[in-house]
C-alpha positions in Angstrom: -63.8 -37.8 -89.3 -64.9 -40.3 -92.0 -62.1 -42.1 -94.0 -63.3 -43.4 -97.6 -61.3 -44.6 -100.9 -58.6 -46.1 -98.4 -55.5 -47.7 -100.1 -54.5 -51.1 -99.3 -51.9 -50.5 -96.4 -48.5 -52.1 -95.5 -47.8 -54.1 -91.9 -44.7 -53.8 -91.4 -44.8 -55.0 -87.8 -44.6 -59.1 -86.4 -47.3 -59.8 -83.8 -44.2 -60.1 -81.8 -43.1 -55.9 -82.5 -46.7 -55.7 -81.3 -46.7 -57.0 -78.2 -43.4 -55.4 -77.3 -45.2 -52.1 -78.2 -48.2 -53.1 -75.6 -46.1 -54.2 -73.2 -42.9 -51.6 -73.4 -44.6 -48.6 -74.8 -42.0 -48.4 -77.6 -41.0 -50.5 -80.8 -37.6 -50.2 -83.1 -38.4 -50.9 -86.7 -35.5 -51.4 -88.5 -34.7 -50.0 -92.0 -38.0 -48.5 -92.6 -36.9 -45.7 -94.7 -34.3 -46.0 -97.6 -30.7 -43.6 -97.4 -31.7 -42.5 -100.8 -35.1 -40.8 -99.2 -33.4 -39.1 -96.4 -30.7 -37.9 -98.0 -32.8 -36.3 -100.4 -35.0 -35.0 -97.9 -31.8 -34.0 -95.6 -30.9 -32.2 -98.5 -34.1 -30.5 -99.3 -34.2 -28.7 -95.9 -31.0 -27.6 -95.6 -31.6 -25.8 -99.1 -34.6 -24.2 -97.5 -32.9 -23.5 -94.6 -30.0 -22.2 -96.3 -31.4 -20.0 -98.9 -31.3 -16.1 -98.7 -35.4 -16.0 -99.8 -35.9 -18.4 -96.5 -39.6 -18.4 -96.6 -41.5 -17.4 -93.8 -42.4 -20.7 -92.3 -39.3 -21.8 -92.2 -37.3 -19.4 -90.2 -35.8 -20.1 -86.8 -37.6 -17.5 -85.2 -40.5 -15.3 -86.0 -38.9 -11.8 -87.2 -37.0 -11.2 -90.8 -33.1 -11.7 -89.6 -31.8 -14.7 -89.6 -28.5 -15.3 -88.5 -26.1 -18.3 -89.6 -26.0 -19.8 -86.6 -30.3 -20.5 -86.4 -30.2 -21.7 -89.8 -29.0 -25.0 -88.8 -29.7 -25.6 -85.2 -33.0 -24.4 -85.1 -35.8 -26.8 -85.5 -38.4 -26.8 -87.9 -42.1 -26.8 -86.3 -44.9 -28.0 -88.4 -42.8 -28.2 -92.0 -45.6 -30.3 -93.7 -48.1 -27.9 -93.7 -46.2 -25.9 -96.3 -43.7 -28.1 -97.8 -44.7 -31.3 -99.9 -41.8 -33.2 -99.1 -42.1 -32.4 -95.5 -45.9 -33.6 -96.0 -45.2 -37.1 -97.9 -42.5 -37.9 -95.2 -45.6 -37.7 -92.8 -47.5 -39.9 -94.8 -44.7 -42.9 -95.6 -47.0 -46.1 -96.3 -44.4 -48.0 -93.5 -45.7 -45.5 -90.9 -49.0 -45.3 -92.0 -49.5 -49.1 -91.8 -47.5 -49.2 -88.5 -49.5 -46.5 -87.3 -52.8 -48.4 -88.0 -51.5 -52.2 -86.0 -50.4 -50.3 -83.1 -53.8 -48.6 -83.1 -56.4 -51.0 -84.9 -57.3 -48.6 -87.0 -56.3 -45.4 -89.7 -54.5 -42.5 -88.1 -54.0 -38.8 -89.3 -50.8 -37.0 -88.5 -51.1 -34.0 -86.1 -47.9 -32.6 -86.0 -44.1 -32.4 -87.7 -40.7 -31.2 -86.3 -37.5 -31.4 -87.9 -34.9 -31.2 -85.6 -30.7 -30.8 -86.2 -29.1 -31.1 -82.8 -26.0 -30.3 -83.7 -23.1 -30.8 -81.3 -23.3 -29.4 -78.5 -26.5 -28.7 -78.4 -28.7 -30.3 -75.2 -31.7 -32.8 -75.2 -34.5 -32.5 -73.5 -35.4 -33.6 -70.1 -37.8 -36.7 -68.9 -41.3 -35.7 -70.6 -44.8 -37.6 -71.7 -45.9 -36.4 -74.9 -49.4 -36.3 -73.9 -48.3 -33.6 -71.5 -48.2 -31.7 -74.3 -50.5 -32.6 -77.0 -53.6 -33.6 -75.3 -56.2 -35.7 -76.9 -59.4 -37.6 -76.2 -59.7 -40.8 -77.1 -56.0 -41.1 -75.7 -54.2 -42.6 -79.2 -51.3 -41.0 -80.0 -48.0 -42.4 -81.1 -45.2 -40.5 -82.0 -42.9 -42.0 -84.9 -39.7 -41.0 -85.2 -37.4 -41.2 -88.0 -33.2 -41.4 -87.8 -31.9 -39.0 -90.6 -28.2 -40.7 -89.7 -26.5 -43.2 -86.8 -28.3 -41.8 -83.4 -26.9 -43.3 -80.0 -25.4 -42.2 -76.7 -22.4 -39.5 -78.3 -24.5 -37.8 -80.4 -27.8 -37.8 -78.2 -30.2 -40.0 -78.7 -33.3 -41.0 -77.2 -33.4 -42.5 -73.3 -36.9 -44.5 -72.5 -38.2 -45.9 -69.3 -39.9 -49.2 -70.8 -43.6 -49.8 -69.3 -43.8 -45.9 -68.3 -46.8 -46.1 -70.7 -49.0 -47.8 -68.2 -48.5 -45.4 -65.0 -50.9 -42.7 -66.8 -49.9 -39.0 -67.0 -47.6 -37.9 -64.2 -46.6 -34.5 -62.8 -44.7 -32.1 -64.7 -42.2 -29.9 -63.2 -38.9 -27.4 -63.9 -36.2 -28.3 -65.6 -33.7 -29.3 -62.6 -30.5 -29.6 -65.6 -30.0 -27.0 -67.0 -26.4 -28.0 -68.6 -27.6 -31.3 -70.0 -31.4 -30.3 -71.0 -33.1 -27.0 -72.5 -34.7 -25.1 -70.2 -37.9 -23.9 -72.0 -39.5 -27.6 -71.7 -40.6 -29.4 -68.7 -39.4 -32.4 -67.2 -41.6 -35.7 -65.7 -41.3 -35.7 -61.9 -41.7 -38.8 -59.4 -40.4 -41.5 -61.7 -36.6 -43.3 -61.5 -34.7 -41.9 -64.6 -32.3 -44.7 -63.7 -34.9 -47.0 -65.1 -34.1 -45.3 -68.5 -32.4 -47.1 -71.3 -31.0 -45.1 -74.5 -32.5 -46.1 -78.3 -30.2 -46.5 -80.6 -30.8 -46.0 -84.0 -29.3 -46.5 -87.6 -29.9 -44.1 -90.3 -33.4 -45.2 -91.5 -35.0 -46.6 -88.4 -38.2 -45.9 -87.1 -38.9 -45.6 -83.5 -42.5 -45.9 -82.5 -43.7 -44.9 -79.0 -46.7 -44.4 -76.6 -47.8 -40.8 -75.6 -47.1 -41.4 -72.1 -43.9 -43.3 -72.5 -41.8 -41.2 -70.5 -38.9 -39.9 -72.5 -35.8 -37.9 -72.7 -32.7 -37.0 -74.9 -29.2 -36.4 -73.9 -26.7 -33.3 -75.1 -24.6 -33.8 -77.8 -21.2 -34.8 -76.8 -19.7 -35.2 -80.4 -17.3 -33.1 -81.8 -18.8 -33.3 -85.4 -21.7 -35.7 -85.3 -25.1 -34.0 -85.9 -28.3 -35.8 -84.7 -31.2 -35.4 -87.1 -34.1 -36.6 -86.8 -37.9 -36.4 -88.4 -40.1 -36.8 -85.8 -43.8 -36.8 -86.6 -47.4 -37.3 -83.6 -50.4 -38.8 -85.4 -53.8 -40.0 -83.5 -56.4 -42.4 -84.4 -58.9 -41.0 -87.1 -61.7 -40.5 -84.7 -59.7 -39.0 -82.0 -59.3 -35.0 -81.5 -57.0 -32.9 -80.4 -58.4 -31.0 -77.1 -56.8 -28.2 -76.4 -54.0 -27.4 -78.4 -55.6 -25.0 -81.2 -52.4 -25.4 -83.5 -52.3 -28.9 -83.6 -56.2 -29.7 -84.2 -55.8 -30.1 -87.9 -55.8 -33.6 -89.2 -53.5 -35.4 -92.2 -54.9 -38.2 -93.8 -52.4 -41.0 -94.4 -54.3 -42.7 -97.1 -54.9 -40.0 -99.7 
């Protein structure tokens, strides 16, 4: 994939944010994205969500009903193929110039999910992301975006820092069911006590390694919803190998 007519790009990151990326396999930028933004785009998909013409892409599950309780628990896979503001959110110049010091070069985004979490809802267990989303070269880097406060009550992200450099490891079941949602897979032969939890303000952006190993927690708030905007993006010349859905490629600079 060729990238021309580039636009002159942001770094947002300190050599510093770098190096703790290299080295820990995750970096916190602060205050990336303004309230005014994510309120507005918080807003925009809940009137999607909401409305009784839901368009296709956007329902919870693939059939025409739509109960109430989907509308706002379900997440949303993929939103910025069909939704501008869903697509531009992809593309914010902070991430895209991020995007290109952690990986020396332009990156394309792969893949969007907007997720609600709503309490008590549960997280998902111990996983690499490359598990998932294979690619060749290995770039990936998933950025992901607080839509409010995220920390321990309301279920945020857990990391073991330096996972990144033990390459992929086995996946197996689910082993809890009551904390983490069955339909994933969870990262055996690692020490989840290693893991420490991210938390985040309402406009950070966490950055992370494909084979960071990973988890969330279940929301133990009585009221507090955890959204979150959480886009995967690989280097320009990289491909997606065998996920056919995901093998399209956003350009950040256009």
């Amino acid at each position: 994939m060729s990238l021309t007519n580039q636009k002159e790009r942001l770094s947002p990151l300190t050599a510093e944010q770098v190096d703790h990326y290299r080295e820990f396999g995750y970096v916190l930028l602060h205050g990336a994205c303004s309230h005014d933004l994510i309120d507005a785009f918080n807003s925009h998909i809940y009137t999607i969500r909401a409305s009784d013409d839901m368009p296709d892409w956007a329902k919870p599950r693939a059939r025409g009903v739509v109960s109430d309780a989907e509308r706002f628990s379900v997440r949303l896979f993929n939103p910025h193929r069909h939704d501008g503001f869903a697509l531009q959110m992809m593309k914010l110049p902070v991430i895209r110039g991020a995007l290109a010091q952690l990986m020396g070069d332009e990156a394309c985004g792969v893949q969007s999910m907007y997720f609600y979490k709503e309490p008590g809802s549960r997280g998902q267990a111990a996983h690499q992301d490359f598990y998932y989303i294979k690619n060749e070269p290995r770039t990936m880097i998933a950025a992901y975006v607080a839509l409010e406060r995220i920390d321990e009550e309301n279920g945020c992200l857990w990391v073991i820092p330096g996972s990144h450099k033990a390459g992929l490891l086995p996946h197996g079941a689910v082993r809890n069911h009551a904390e983490h949602e069955d339909w994933t897979h969870e990262t055996e032969g690692v020490d989840l006590s290693k893991e420490v939890p991210v938390v985040m303000e309402k406009g950070d952006i966490l950055f992370f390694h494909e084979l960071l190993v990973h988890s969330s927690t279940k929301n133990r708030s009585a009221d507090r919803w955890r959204r979150s905007y959480v886009c995967h993006y690989i280097r320009h010349d990289s491909e997606i190998t065998e996920r056919e859905d995901l093998k399209k490629k956003i350009r950040l600079d256009v």
